[in-house]
C-alpha positions in Angstrom: 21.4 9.4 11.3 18.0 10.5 11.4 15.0 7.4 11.3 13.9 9.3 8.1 17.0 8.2 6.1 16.6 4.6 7.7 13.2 4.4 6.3 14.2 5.8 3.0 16.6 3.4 2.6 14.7 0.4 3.5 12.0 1.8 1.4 13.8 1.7 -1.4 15.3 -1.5 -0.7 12.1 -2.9 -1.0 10.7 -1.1 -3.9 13.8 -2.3 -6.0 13.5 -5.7 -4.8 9.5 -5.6 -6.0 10.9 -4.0 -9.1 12.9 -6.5 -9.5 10.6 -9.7 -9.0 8.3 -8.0 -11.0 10.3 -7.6 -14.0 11.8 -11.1 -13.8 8.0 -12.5 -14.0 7.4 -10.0 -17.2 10.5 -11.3 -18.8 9.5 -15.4 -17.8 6.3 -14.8 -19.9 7.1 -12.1 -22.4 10.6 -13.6 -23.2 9.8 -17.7 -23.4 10.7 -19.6 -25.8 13.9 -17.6 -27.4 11.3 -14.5 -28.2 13.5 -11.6 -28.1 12.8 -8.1 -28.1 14.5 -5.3 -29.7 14.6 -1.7 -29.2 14.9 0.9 -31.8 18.2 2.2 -32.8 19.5 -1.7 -31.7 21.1 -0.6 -28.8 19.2 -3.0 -25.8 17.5 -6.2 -26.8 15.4 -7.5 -24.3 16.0 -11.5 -24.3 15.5 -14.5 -21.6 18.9 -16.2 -19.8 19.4 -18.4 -17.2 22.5 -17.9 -15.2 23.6 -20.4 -12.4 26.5 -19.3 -11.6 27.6 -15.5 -10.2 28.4 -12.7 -12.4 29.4 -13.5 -15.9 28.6 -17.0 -15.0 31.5 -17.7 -12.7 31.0 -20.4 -10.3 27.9 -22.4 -12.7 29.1 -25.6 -11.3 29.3 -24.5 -7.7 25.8 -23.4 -7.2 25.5 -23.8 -3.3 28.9 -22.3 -3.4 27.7 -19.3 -4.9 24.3 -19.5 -3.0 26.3 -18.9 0.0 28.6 -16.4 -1.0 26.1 -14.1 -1.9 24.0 -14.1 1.4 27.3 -13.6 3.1 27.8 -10.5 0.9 24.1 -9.5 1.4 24.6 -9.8 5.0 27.2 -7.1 4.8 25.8 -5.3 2.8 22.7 -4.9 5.4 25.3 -4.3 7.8 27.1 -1.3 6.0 23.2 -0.2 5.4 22.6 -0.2 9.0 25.7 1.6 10.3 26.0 4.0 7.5 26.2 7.5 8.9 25.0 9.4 5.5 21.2 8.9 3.7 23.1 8.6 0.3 25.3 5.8 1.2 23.0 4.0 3.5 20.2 4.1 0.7 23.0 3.0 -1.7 23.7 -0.4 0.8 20.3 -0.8 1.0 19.3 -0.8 -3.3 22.7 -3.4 -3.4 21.4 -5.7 -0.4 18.2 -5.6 -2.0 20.0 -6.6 -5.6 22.2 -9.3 -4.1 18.5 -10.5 -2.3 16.6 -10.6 -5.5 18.9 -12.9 -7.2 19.7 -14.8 -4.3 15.7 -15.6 -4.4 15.8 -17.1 -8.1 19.2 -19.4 -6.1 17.3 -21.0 -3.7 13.7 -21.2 -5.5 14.2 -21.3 -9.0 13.7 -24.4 -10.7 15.5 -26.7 -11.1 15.6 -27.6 -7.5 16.0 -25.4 -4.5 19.2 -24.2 -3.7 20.2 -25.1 -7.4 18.3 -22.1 -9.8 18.9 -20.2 -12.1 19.2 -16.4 -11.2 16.7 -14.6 -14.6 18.9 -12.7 -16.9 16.8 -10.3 -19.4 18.4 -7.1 -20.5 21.4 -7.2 -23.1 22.7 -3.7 -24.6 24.6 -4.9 -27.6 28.1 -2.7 -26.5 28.2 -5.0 -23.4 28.5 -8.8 -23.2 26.4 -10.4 -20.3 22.6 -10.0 -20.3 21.3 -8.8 -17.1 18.7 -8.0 -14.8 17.6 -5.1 -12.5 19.1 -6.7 -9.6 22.3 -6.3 -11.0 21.9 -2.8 -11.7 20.4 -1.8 -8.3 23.3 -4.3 -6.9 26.2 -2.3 -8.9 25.1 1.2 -8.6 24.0 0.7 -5.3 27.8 0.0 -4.2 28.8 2.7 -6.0 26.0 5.0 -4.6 27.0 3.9 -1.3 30.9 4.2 -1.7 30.8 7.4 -3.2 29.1 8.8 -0.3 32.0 7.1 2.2 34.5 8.6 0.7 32.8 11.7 0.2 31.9 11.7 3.9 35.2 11.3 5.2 37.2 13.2 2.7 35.0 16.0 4.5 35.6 14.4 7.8 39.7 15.0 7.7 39.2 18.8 6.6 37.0 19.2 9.9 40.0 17.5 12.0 42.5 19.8 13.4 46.0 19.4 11.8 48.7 18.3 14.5 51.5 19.9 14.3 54.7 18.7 13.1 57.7 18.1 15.7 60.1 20.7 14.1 58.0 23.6 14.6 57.0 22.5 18.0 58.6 25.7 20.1 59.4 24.1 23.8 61.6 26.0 26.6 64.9 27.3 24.9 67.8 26.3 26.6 71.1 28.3 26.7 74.1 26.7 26.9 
């Protein structure tokens, strides 16, 4: 894998994770105190939660629990980044480390205390249940980004291969008898 991919990756690690941080700071001030936005047609409101627990609020009790979970996960996902052999599915590791990162961040300095925040939740499409963030999205499709291009990769890999052959049509000496 070329450096170019590497740095494309990374790059756009970082650029989702600004994105990110960005939009959770747009969505403290634009979104306080139960304001709620709606977009025409109805389909996304735009509307401020607080989630301390992991997706769909799992784990809200166990915060460190969680906390540490996910820099475990973000730690592989850096990992499958690193060693990925393709640009599509190490960019695809990279946006998902950098999801799993930004709401790690609102984890450990969010208030209430450190270690104990609340990851910022903003995006709600009314045929879905959980409001959201970017974070989630890059953390999602990046996964899917990335394992779509594994598979891909070597689905590809096992037509280059060379077919062994079976044991029955393995011809050796005859023998007469």
């Amino acid at each position: 894998m070329t450096r170019r991919a590497g740095a494309l990756a990374a790059g756009a690690g970082l650029v989702s994770l600004a994105a990110d941080a960005a939009t959770k700071a747009w969505a403290l001030g634009a979104l306080r105190g139960g304001h709620r936005i709606t977009v025409p047609g109805g389909l996304v409101q735009l509307q401020l939660v607080t989630n301390h627990g992991a997706a769909f609020g799992l784990g809200a009790s166990d915060e460190l629990l969680v906390a540490v979970a996910s820099a475990a996960l973000i730690v592989l996902l850096v990992i499958w980044a690193w060693r990925a052999t393709g640009g599509l599915e190490k960019t695809g590791a990279a946006l998902a480390a950098a999801g799993g990162t930004g709401n790690l961040a609102d984890r450990i300095f969010r208030p209430p205390s450190f270690l104990h925040g609340g990851v910022v939740d903003w995006i709600h499409l009314s045929f879905y249940g959980p409001t959201f963030n970017l974070a989630d999205i890059f953390l999602r499709v990046g996964v899917l980004l990335a394992a779509a291009a594994w598979l891909w990769h070597h689905r590809s890999q096992s037509h280059l291969q060379p077919q062994s052959q079976s044991p029955l049509s393995n011809k050796g000496p005859s023998s007469s008898s």
